[in-house]
N, C-alpha and C positions, 0 to 999 in steps of 0.2 A: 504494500500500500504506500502512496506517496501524495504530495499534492503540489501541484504545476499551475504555474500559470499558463491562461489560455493563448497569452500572447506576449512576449518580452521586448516586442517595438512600440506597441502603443503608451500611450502616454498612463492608459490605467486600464489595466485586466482583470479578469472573475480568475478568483483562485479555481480549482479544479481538481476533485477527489479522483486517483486513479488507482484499480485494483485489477490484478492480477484475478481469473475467476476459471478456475481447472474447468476444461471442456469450452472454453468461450472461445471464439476465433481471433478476438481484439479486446485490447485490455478495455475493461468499465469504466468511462468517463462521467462524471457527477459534477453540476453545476452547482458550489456551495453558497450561491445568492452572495459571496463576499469579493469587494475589489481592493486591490491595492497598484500604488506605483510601483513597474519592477524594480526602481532603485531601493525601495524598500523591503526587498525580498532577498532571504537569505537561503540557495538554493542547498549549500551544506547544513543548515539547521533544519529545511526541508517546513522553515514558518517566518513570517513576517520578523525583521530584524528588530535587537531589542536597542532602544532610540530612547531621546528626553525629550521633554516636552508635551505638547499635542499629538505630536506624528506619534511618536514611543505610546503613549495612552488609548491611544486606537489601535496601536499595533498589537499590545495585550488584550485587549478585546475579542480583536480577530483571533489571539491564540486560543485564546478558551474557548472561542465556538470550534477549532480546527480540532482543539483537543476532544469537546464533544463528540467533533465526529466521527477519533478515531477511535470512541470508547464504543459507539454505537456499532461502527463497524465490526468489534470484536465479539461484541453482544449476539450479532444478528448472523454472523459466522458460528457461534458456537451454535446459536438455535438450529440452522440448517444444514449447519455440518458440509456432507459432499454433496446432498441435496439441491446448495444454494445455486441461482443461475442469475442474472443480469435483470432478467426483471424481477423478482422476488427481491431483492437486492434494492430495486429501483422506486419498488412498491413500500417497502421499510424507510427507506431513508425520507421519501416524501412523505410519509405518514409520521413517522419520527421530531422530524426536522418542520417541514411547511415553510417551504424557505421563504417565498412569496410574506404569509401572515408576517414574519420573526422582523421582518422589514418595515412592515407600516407599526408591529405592538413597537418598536422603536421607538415610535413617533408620542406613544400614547401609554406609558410604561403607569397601567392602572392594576390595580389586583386580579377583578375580570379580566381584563385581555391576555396578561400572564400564565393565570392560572388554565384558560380554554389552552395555551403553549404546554404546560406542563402535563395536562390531563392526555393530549393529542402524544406527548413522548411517551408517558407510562403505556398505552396501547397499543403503540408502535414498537417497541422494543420488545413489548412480551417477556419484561423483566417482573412485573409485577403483578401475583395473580388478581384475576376479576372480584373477587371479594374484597383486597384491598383497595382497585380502584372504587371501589362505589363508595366505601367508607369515606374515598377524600371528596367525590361527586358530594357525599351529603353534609360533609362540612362547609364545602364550599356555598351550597344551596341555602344552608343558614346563617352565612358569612353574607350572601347579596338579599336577604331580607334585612339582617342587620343594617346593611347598605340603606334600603328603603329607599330604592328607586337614585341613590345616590354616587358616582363611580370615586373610589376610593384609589388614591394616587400611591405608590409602593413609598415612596419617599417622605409619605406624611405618616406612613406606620409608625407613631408614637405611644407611647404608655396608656394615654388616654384613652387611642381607640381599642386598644386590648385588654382592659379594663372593665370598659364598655360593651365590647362583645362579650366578656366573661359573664356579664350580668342577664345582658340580653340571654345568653343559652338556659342557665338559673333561670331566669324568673319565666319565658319563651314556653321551654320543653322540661324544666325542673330538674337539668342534670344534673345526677350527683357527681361530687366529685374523683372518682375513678373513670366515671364517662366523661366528664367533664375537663383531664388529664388526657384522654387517648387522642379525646378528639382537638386540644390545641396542640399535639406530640402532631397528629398530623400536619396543620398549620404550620408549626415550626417546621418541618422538612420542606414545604412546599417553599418558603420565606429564605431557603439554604440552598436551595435550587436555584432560584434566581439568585440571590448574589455570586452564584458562581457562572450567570450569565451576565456575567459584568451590569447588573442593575443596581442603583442606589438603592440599598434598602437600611435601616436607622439599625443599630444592636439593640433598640429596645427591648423585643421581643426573647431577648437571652434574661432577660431582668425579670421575668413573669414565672415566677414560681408555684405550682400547683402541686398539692402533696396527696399521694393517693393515699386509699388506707386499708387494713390487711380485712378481707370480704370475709363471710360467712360461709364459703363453698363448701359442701359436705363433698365427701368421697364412705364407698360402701366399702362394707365387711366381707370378709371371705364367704362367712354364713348369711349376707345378705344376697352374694352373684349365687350361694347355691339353693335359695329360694328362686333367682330369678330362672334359674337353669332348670329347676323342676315344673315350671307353671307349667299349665296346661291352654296354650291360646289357639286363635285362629289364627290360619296362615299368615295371615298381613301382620298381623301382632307377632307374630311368632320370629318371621324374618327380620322385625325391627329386633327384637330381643338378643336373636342369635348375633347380628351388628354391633348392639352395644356390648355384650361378652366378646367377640374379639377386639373389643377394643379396649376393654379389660384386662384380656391375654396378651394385647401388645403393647400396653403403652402408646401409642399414636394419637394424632390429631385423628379427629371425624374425616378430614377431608383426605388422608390416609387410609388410614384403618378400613374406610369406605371403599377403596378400589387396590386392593393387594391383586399381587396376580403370579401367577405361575414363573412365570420366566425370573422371578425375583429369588427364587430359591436357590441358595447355594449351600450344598453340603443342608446340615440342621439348622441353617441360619436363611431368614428371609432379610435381605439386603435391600434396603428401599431408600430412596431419595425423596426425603418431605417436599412436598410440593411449595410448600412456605417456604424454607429457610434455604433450600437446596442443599442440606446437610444429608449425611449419611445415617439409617437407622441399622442397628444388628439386631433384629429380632429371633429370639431362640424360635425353634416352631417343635413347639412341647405337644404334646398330644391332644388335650380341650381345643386350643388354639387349630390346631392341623383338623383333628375331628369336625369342628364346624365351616371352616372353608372348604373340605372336601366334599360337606354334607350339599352347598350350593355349585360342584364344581368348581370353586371361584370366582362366581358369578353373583354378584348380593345387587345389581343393578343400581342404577340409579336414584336416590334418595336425596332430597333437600332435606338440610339443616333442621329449618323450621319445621316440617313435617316429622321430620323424627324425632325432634326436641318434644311435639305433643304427644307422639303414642309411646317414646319411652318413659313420659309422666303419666301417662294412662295406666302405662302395663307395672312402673312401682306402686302407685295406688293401690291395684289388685293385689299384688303381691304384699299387704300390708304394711307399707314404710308409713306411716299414718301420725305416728310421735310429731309433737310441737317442738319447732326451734324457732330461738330469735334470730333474725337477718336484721342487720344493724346497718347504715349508709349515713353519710355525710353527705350534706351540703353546705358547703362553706361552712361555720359554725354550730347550722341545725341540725342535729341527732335524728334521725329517723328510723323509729323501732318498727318493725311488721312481723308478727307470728303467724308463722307459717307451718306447713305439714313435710314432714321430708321428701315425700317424691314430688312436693313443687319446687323443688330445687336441684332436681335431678336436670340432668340435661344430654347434650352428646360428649360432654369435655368433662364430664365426669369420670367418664370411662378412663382418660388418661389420667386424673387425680389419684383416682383406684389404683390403679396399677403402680405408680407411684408410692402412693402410703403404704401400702401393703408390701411392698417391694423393703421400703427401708425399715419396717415393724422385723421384718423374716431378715433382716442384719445384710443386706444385698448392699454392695460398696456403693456407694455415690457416684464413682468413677465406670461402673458396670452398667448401672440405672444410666446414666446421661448416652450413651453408649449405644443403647436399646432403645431408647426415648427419641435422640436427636438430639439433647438438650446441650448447648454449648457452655452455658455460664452457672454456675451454683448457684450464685444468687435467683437465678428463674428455679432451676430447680428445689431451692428451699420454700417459694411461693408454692409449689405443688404440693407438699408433704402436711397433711393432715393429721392431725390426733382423734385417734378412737380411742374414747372414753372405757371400754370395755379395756382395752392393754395397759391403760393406765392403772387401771383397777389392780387387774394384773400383778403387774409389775411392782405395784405399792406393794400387795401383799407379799407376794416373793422377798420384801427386803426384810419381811419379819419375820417371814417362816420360816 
């Protein structure tokens, strides 16, 4: 990969993405919408020369988009591998980049116009799965009601309007604050984005501190998955059931755990790559585990979150998890108590809590569990690990027996 100018007699040329692409008859030429004077071109740095001034502050400019391109480039190469051809290629970088749009939001460096740039690169790239873009699509949606018909300039992002939107979301949608936290985690990345599109953006936003706080999430008992393993349901229940137990038996995310598949097995180890993190899982395939994917073939079909998140609260109901707990939430300073029944707290990310607590209860290393799970950082991992009241019991007595 290289980038050339289209012309080194004119007085000012369109820089020019060219790549080499196995099977192609002529190297791919890409029109990077950027011009420079070739006296400003450094054909050994292979980017605009580094200068003082005006000229030199343009010329970083231009690097960062040129560097953009050639991170996209590497991106959209590994997605397609030996697959890739000229125009998938050509398809990507227009979808990615929009060179045309990147020209005029120049002109008008507002939150809106930025952020329709940044939403058009996450779906272009295919770096980030569709669950996370929507989360940023619904940030953003309650970022231009905040607006209130009004366009917010990147450069007036000061204290005030983040402040302001903090409140708006509160008082708005009532979030608490661990939703309340995700969803400015989002903002901030989007706000890191552009400044690394050479946009003025203010450091306010690094000054806005929100503190999450440790949630009420249950995870079940060994003798709660062997009630749920004995119910007796109808097929549709039944197959939600068998989903949530391997997901039980593996540790994984729903969006995991939900589509294993044969060619992942190596030796006694299912070797899967989270869809999320692109990290590696080693999952043992112990017999429960193996028993109920061979019982579907390997085929447990397609299921939404939401759907399953109801019938595996249906089907713990049945199965009598029925005990009252408190669920306790913050808002800003307000406490908000709600008693609830245990299987209204059950969900599909439970299964991975399971597997987890139960995992470090039976004395299984930290370094094993993250291993099998995916998990890279301890500190996530400590967020998983639940106390059952039963081992405490436990355990207290053992110190005096």
């Amino acid at each position: 990969m290289a980038f050339r100018l289209k012309s080194y007699s004119a007085k000012k040329t369109v820089i020019r993405l060219e790549v080499y692409i196995k099977g192609e008859k002529s190297r791919f030429k890409y029109n990077t919408g950027r011009t420079i004077e070739p006296r400003y071109w450094s054909n050994k740095l292979n980017r605009c020369k580094s200068l003082k001034g005006d000229v030199g502050k343009r010329n970083r400019e231009v690097n960062v988009i040129l560097n953009e391109y050639e991170t996209a480039l590497q991106r959209i190469k590994d997605l397609y591998g030996g697959a890739l051809t000229a125009d998938k290629l050509k398809k990507s970088l227009d979808s990615y980049f929009k060179v045309n749009e990147v020209e005029v939001i120049k002109e008008v460096e507002t939150v809106d116009n930025y952020f329709r740039l940044y939403h058009e690169e996450l779906k272009g790239l295919g770096s980030v799965e569709h669950k996370s873009i929507k989360h940023y699509e619904r940030v953003f949606n309650k970022f231009k009601e905040f607006e209130n018909g009004k366009k917010v300039y990147l450069k007036n992002l000061k204290d005030n309007v983040y402040v302001g939107f903090i409140v708006f979301l509160r008082d708005k949608y009532g979030l608490n604050d661990n939703t309340l936290y995700r969803n400015f985690g989002y903002f901030k990345t989007f706000l890191n984005w552009c400044i690394k599109k050479g946009v003025e953006v203010p450091n306010d936003f690094k000054n806005i501190k929100l503190s999450p706080f440790d949630t009420d999430d249950i995870s079940l008992t060994t003798q709660d998955i062997d009630t749920l393993a004995g119910l007796e349901l109808e097929p549709r229940l039944e197959r939600h059931r068998d989903l949530f137990l391997i997901g039980c038996y593996s540790g994984q995310r729903f969006s995991d755990y939900s589509v294993f598949e044969k060619a992942d097995i190596q030796g006694d180890l299912i070797i899967k790559r989270a869809e999320k993190t692109e990290t590696h899982s080693f999952i043992p395939l112990h017999p429960k585990l193996k028993a109920l994917l061979d019982k579907y073939n390997w085929e447990l079909g397609k299921i939404s979150s939401q759907k399953f998140n109801q019938n595996i609260q249906k089907i713990c109901k049945l199965a009598g998890f029925t005990e009252e707990i408190k669920n306790t939430s913050y808002i800003g300073s307000k406490k908000v108590v709600e008693i609830k029944q245990r299987w209204q707290m059950v969900a599909s990310h439970t299964a991975r809590r399971t597997f987890i607590t139960i995992a470090a209860e039976k004395m299984m290393p930290d370094h094993i569990i993250m291993s099998i799970t995916g998990i890279r950082d301890p500190k996530t991992l400590k967020k998983y690990k639940k106390v059952n009241k039963d081992s405490i019991m436990e355990s207290a007595f053992n110190v005096f027996d």
